[in-house]
C-alpha positions as CSV (number, residue, x, y, z in Angstrom):
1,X,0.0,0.0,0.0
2,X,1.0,3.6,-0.5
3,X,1.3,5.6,2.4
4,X,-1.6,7.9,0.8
5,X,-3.5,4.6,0.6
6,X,-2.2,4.1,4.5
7,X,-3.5,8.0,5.6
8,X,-6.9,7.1,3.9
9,X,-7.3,3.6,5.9
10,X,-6.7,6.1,8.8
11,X,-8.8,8.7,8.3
12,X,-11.8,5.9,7.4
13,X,-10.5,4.4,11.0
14,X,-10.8,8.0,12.3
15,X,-14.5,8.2,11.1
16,X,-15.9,4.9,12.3
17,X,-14.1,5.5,15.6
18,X,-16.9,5.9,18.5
19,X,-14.3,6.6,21.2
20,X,-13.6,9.9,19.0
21,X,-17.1,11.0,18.1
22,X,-18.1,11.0,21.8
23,X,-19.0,13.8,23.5
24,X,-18.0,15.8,20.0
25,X,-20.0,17.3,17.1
26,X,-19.4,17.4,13.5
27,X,-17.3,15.5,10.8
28,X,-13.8,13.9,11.7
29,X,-11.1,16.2,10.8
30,X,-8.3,13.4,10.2
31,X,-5.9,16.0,8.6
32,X,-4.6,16.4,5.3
33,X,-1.4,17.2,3.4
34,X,1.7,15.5,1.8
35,X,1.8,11.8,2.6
36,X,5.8,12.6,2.0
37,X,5.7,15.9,4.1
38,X,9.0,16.5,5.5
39,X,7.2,19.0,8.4
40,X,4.1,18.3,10.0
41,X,1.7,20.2,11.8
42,X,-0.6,19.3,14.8
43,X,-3.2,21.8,16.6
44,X,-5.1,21.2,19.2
45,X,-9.1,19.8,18.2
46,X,-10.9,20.9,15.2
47,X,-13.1,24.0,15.5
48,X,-16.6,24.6,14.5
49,X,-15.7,25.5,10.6
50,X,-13.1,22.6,10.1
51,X,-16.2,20.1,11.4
52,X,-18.3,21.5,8.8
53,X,-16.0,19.7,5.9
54,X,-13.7,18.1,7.3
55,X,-10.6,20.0,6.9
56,X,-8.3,21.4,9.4
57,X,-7.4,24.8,10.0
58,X,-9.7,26.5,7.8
59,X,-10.8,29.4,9.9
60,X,-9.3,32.5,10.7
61,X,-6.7,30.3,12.4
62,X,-6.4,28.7,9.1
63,X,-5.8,31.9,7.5
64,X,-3.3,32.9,9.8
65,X,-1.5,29.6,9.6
66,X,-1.2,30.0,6.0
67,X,0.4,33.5,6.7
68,X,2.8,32.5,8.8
69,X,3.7,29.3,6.3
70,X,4.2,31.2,3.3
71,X,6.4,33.9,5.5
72,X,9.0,31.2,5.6
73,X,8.4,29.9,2.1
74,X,6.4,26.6,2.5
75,X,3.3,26.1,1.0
76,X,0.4,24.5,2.9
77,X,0.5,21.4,0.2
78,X,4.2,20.6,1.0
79,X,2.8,20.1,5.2
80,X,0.4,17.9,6.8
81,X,-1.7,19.2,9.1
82,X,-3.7,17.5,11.8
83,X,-4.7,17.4,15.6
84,X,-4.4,15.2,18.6
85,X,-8.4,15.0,18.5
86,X,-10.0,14.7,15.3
87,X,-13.6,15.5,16.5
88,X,-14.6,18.6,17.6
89,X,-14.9,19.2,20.8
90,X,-17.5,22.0,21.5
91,X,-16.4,25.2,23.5
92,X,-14.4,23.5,25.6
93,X,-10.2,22.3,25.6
94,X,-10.0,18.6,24.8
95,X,-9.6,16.1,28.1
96,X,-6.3,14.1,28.5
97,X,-8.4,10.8,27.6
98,X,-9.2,12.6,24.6
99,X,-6.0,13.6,24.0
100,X,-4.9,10.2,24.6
101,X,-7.0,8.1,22.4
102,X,-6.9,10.8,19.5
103,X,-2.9,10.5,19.7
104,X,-3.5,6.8,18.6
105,X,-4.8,8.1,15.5
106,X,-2.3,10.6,15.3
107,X,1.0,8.2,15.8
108,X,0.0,5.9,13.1
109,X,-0.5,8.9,10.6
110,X,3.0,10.2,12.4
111,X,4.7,6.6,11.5
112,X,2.8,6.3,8.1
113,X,4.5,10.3,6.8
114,X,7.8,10.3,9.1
115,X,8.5,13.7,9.4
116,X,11.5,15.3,10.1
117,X,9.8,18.0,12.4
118,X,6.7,18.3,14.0
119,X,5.5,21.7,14.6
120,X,3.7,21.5,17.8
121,X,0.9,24.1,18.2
122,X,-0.4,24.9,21.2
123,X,0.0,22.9,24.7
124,X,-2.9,20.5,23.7
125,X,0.0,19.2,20.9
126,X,2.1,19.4,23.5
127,X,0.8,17.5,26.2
128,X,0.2,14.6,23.0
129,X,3.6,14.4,22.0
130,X,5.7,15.2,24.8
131,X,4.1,13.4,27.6
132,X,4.7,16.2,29.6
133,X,2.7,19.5,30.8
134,X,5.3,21.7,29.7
135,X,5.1,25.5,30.3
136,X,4.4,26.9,26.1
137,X,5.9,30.0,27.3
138,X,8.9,28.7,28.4
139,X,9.7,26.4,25.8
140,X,8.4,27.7,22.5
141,X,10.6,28.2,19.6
142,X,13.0,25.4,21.2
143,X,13.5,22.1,19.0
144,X,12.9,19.6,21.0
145,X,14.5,16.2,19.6
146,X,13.2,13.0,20.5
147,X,12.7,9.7,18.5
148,X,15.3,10.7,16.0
149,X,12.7,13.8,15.3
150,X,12.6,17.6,15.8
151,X,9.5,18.8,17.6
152,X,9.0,22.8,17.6
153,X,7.0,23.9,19.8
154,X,5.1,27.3,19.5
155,X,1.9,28.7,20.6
156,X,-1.6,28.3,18.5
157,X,-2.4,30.3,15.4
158,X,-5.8,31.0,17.5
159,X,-3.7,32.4,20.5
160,X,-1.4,34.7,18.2
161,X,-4.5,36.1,16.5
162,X,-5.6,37.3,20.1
163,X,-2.7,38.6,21.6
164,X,-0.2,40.7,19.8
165,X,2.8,39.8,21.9
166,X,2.0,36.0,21.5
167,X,1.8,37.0,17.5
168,X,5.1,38.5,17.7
169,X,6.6,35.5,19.6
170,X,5.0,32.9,16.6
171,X,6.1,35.3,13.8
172,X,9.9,35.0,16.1
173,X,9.3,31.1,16.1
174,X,8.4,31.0,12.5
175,X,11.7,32.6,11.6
176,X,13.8,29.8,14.1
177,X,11.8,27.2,12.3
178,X,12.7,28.2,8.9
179,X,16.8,28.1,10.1
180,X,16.2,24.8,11.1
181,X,14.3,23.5,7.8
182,X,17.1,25.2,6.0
183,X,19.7,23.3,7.7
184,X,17.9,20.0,7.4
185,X,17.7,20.4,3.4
């Protein structure tokens, strides 16, 4: 099998998964992207536009994610981009046994596109990958290497659209991030 064949066996996985619908609304959001992607992406839980159709980071989020991708010269197709929880949530921050169960999900795709780096937005990504309740402040824009992989850490899109100094620090990540996809080519 391909490994685009692999992500779709996933994402059909994702979508007849009732641990992940419960408690959520909307379509799955499995990701999308570059089976061969190089970087990935993972946010935190899809929001009420990505459940809509099934796509992630399609809001103003989105929009601003794009932004900040083309400021360092990647285009969105080049990336995948996905969540720990692939159901949206409601107006509320995912749980850690949702976190859990959606990073089962999320380590296959993870094995199925080995990325280099994995950009790490937001503490819910965090708290996924790392195993740890790390302090976003403290340790975004650090690479973090682990597994024979980079993960950058940096805050969510959603949290630098709110807060100008938090934009400022992302935009400040975004630049470290591109230094470190230079020196991996």
């Amino acid at each position: 099998m391909s490994k685009k064949e692999d992500l779709e066996k996933i994402a059909e996985e994702i979508k007849n998964c009732e641990e992940c619908k419960r408690s959520k609304f909307g379509l799955p959001v499995p990701g999308e992207g570059s089976p061969n992607a190089k970087i990935m992406f993972l946010g935190e839980a899809p929001g009420i536009n990505e459940s809509k159709i099934g796509k992630p980071f399609v809001g103003k989020s989105g929009k601003f994610l794009n932004k900040l991708l083309e400021s360092i010269g990647i285009k969105r197709e080049e990336v995948f981009i996905t969540s720990p929880v692939k159901y949206y949530p409601g107006k509320r921050a995912p749980t850690n046994e949702e976190i859990s169960h959606g990073m089962v999900h999320t380590w296959k795709q993870i094995e199925i596109i080995n990325p280099k780096i994995i950009v790490l937005l937001g503490n819910v990504a965090i708290k996924g990958t790392l195993g740890k309740n790390y302090k976003i402040s403290e340790i975004h824009g650090k690479p973090i290497k682990k597994d024979g992989r980079i993960y950058f850490p940096t805050f969510h899109p959603s949290a630098a659209r709110r807060f100008p100094k938090i934009r400022k620090l992302v935009e400040e990540d975004f630049k470290k991030l591109k230094k470190i996809i230079n020196n991996l080519s």
